[in-house]
SEGU-942387 format. One record per residue (C-alpha): residue in three letters; y, x, z. Coordinates in Angstrom, 2 decimals, padded with zeros to 5 digits. Layout:
<rs>
+-----+---------+---------+---------+
|   r |       y |       x |       z |
+-----+---------+---------+---------+
| ALA |       Y |       X |       Z |
...
+-----+---------+---------+---------+
</rs>
This chain:
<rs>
+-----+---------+---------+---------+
|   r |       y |       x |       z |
+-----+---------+---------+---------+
| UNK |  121.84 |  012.84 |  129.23 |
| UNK |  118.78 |  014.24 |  127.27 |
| UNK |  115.52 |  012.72 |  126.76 |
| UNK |  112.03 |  013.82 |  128.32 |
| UNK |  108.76 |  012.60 |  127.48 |
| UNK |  106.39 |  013.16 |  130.19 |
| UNK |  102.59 |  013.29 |  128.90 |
| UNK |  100.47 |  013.00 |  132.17 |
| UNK |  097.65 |  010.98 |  132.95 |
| UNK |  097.50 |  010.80 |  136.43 |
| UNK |  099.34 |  008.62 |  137.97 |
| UNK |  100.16 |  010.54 |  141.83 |
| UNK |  101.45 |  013.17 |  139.14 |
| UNK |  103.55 |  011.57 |  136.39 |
| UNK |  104.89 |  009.37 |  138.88 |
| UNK |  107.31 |  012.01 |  141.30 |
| UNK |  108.29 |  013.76 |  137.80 |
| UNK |  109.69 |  010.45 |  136.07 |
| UNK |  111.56 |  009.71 |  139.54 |
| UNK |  112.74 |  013.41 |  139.50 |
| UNK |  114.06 |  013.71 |  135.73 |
| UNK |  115.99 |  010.02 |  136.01 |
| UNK |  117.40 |  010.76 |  139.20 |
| UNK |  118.96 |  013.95 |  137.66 |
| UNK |  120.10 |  011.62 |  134.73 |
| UNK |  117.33 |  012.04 |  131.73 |
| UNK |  115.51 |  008.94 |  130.41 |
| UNK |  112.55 |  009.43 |  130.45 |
| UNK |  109.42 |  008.29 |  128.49 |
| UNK |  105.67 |  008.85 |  130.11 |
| UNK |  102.81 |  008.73 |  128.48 |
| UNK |  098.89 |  008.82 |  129.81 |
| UNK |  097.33 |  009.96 |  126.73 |
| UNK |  098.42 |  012.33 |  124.22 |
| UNK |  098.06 |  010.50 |  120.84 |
| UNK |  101.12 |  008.03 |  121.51 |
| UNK |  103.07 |  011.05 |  122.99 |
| UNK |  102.69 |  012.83 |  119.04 |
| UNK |  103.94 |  009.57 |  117.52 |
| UNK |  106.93 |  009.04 |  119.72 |
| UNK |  107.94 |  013.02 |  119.67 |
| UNK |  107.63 |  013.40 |  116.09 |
| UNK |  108.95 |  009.82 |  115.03 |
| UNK |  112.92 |  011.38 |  116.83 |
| UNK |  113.55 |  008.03 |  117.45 |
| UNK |  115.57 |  009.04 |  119.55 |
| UNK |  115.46 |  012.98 |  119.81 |
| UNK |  113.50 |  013.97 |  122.11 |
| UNK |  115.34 |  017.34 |  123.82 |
| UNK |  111.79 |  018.35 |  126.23 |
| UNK |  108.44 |  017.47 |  126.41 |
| UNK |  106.43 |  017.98 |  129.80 |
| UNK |  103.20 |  018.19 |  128.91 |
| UNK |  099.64 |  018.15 |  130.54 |
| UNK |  096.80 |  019.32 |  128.81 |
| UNK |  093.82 |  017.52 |  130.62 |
| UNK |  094.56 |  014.24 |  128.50 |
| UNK |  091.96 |  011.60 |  127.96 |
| UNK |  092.11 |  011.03 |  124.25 |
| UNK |  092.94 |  014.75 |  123.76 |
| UNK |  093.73 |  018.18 |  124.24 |
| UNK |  096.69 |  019.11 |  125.17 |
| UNK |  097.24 |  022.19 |  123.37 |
| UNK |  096.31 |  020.31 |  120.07 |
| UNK |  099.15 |  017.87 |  121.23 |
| UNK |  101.27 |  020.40 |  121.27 |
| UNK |  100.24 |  021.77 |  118.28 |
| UNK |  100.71 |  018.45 |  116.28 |
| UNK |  104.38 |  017.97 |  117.39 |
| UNK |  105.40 |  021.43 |  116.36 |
| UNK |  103.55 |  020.96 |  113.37 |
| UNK |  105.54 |  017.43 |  112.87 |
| UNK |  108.57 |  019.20 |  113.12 |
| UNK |  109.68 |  019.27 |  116.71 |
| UNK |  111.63 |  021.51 |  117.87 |
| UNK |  112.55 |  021.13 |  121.62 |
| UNK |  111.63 |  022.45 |  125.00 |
| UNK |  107.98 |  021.99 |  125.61 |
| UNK |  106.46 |  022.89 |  129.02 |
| UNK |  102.75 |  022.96 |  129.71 |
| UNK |  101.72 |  021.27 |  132.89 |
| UNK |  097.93 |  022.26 |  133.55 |
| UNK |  095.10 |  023.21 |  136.65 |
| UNK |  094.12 |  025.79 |  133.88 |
| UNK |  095.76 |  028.78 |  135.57 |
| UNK |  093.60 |  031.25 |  134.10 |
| UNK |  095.14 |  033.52 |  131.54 |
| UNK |  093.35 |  032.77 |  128.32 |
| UNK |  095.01 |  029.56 |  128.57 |
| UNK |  098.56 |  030.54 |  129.02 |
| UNK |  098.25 |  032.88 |  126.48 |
| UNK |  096.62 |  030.01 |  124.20 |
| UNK |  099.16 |  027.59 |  125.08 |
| UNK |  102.09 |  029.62 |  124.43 |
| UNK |  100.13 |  030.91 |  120.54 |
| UNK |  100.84 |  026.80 |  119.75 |
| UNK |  104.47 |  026.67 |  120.26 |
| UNK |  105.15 |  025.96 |  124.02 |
| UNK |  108.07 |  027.27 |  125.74 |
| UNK |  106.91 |  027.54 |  128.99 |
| UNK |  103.98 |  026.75 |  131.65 |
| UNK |  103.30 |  025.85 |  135.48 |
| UNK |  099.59 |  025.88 |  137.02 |
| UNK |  099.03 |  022.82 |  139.34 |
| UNK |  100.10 |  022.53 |  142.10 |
| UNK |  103.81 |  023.31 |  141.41 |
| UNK |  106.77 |  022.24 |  143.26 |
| UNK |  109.63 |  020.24 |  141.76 |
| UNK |  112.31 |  022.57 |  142.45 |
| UNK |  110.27 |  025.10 |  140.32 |
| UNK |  109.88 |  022.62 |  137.85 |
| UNK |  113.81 |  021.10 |  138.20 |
| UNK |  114.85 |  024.80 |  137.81 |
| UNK |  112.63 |  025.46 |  134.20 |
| UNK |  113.53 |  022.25 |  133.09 |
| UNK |  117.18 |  022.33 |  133.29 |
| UNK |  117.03 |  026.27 |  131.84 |
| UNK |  115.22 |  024.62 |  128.89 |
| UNK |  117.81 |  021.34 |  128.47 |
| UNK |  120.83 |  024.15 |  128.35 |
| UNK |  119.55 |  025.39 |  125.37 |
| UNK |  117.59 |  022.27 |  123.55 |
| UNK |  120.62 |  019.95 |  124.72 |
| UNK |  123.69 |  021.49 |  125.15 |
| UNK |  123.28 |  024.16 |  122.20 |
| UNK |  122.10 |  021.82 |  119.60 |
| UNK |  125.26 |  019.92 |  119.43 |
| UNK |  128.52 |  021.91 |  118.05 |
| UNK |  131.93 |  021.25 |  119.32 |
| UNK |  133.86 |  019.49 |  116.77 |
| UNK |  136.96 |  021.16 |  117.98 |
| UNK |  135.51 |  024.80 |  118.10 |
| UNK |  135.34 |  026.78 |  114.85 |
| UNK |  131.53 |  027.25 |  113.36 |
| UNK |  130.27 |  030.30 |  114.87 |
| UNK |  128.12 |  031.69 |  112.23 |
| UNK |  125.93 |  034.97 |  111.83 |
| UNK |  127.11 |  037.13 |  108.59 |
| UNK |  124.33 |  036.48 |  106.28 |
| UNK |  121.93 |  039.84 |  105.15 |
| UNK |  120.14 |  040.18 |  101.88 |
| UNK |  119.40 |  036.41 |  101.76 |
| UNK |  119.12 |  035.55 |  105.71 |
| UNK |  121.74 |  033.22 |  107.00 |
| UNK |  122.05 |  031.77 |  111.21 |
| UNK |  124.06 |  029.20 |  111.68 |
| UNK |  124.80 |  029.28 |  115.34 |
| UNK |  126.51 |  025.49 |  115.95 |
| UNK |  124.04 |  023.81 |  113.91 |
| UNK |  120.81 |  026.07 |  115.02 |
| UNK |  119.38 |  026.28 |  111.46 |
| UNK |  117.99 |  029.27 |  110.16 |
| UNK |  118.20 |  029.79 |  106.08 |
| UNK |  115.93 |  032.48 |  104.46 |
| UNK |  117.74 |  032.67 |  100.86 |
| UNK |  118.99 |  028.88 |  101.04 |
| UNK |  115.55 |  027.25 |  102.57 |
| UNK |  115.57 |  026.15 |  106.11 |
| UNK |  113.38 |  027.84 |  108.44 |
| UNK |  112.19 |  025.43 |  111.00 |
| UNK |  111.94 |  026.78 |  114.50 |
| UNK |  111.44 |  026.22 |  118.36 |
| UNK |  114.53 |  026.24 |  120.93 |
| UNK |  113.45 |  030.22 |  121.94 |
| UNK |  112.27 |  031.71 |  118.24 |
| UNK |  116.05 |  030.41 |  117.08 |
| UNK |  117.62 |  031.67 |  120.81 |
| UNK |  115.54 |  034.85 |  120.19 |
| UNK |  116.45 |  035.79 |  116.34 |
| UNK |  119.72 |  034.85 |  117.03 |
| UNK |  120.70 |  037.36 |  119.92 |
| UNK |  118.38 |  039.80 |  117.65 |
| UNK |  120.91 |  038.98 |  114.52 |
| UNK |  123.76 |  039.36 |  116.52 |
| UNK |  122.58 |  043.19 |  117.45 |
| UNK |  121.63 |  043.69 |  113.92 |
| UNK |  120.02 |  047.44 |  114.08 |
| UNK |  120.05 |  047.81 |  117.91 |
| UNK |  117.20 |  047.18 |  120.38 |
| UNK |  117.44 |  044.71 |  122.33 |
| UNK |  115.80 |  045.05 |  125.85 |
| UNK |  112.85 |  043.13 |  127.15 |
| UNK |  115.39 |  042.30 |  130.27 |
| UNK |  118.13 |  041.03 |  128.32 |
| UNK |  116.78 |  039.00 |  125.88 |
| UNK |  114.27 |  036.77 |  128.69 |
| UNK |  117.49 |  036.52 |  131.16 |
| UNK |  119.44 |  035.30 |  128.14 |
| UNK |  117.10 |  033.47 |  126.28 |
| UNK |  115.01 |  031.98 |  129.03 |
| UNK |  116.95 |  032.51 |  132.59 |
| UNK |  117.87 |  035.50 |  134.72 |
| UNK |  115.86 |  034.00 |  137.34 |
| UNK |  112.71 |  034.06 |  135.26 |
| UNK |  109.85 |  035.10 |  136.77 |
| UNK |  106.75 |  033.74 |  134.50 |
| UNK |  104.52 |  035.67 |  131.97 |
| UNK |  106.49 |  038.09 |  129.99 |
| UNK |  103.37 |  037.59 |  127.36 |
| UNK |  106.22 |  034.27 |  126.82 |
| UNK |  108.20 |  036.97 |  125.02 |
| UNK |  105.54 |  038.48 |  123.18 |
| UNK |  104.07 |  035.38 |  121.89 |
| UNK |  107.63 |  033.60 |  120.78 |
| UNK |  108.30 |  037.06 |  119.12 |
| UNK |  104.61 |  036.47 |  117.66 |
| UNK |  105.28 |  033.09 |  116.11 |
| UNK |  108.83 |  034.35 |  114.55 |
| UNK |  107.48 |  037.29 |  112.99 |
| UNK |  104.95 |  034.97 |  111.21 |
| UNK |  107.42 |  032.58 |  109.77 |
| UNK |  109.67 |  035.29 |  108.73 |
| UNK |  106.76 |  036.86 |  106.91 |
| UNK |  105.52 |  033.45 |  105.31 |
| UNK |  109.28 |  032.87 |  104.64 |
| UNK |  109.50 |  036.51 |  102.52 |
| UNK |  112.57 |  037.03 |  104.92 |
| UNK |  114.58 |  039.98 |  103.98 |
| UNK |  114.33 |  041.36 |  107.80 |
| UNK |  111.42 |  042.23 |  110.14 |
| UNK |  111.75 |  041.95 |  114.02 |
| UNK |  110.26 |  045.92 |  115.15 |
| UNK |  108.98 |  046.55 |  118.92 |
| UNK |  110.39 |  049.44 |  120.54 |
| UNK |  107.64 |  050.44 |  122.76 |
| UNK |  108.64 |  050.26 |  126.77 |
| UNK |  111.89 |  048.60 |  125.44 |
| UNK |  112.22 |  046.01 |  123.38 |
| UNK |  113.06 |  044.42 |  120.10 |
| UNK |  114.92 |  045.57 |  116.92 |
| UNK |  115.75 |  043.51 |  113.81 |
| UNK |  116.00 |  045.59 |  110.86 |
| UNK |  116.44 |  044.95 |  106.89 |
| UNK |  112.94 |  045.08 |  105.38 |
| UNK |  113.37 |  046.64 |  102.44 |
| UNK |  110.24 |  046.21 |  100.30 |
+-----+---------+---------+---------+
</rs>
């Protein structure tokens, strides 16, 4: 069972989506204003494994919402709920941290479909078998993955990061030198039946590229034009 909080002030709205997540077996905490919603996501008290989120809220802006709980630490499946369809607003709302995003009016089955791809990873990946061995990425020059506990050291300090930047540096680690299609690493890393903005890419490979920077990580994540992604030992 994983926990959702659903941040949505309208009632008609929040409503079908609480009935929706417990039916499937979530519990599920909604809130109307976005304030709260920071408090109870950043306080883990429990975990919270996704965070639906509208950005219309009455008290505040969504995107700063989601900027505050990544800020506080959170690192779970956030996905942005909004009637701002236009593009400059995707774009924003995936620069602060979100995962993914649906323009009202959506369907459930959409949303039932993004929400379970995000729980696989936020849920299921987060916690190790205690009968399988630790699956762990060699570490290079000071960068160390560790796969079954989803940390990410940069010369023994942990890196915080989102569900996708560790999904994405991981696959990337794991193909040390090679590139790494556009293709592969959204079916992988998001679903093969993916179909939003592939500016979701771009902008998770954004965010990781600045940590690794602010980090001084040994390793540098290089575009391939047309193609895809490389990681590569940054030698300087």
């Amino acid at each position: 069972m994983a926990t959702v909080v659903v941040v949505e002030d309208d009632d008609k709205i929040a409503a079908p989506l609480v009935r929706t997540l417990e039916r499937e077996g979530h519990a599920v905490d909604r809130f109307a204003e976005g304030l709260p919603a920071v408090q109870r996501v950043v306080s883990g008290e429990p975990p919270v494994d996704l965070m639906l989120l509208d950005l219309g809220l009455p008290d505040t802006d969504g995107i700063d919402v989601c900027r505050a709980v990544r800020e506080g630490g959170y690192d779970g499946g956030i996905i942005i709920l909004t009637a701002r369809d236009g593009e400059l607003d995707r774009v924003v709302g995936l620069d602060t941290g979100a995962d993914d995003y649906l323009a009202k009016p959506f369907g459930l089955a959409e949303l039932q479909a993004r929400t379970r791809a995000l729980l696989r990873r936020s849920t299921i990946n987060r916690t190790p078998d205690p009968q399988r061995p630790a699956a762990r990425q060699p570490e290079e020059g000071g960068l160390h993955i560790d796969v079954d506990a989803r940390r990410i050291f940069v010369r023994g300090v942990d890196l915080p990061a989102t569900t996708k930047e560790f999904d994405v540096l991981a696959l990337l680690a794991a193909r040390r030198g090679a590139v790494v299609s556009r293709e592969t690493l959204i079916s992988e890393v998001w679903d093969e039946n993916w179909f939003g903005s592939t500016k979701t890419l771009d902008n998770t490979v954004g965010r990781l590229r600045g940590k690794l920077e602010e980090a001084a990580a040994p390793v540098r994540i290089t575009a391939v034009r047309g193609v895809g992604f490389r990681l590569e030992t940054d030698d300087r």
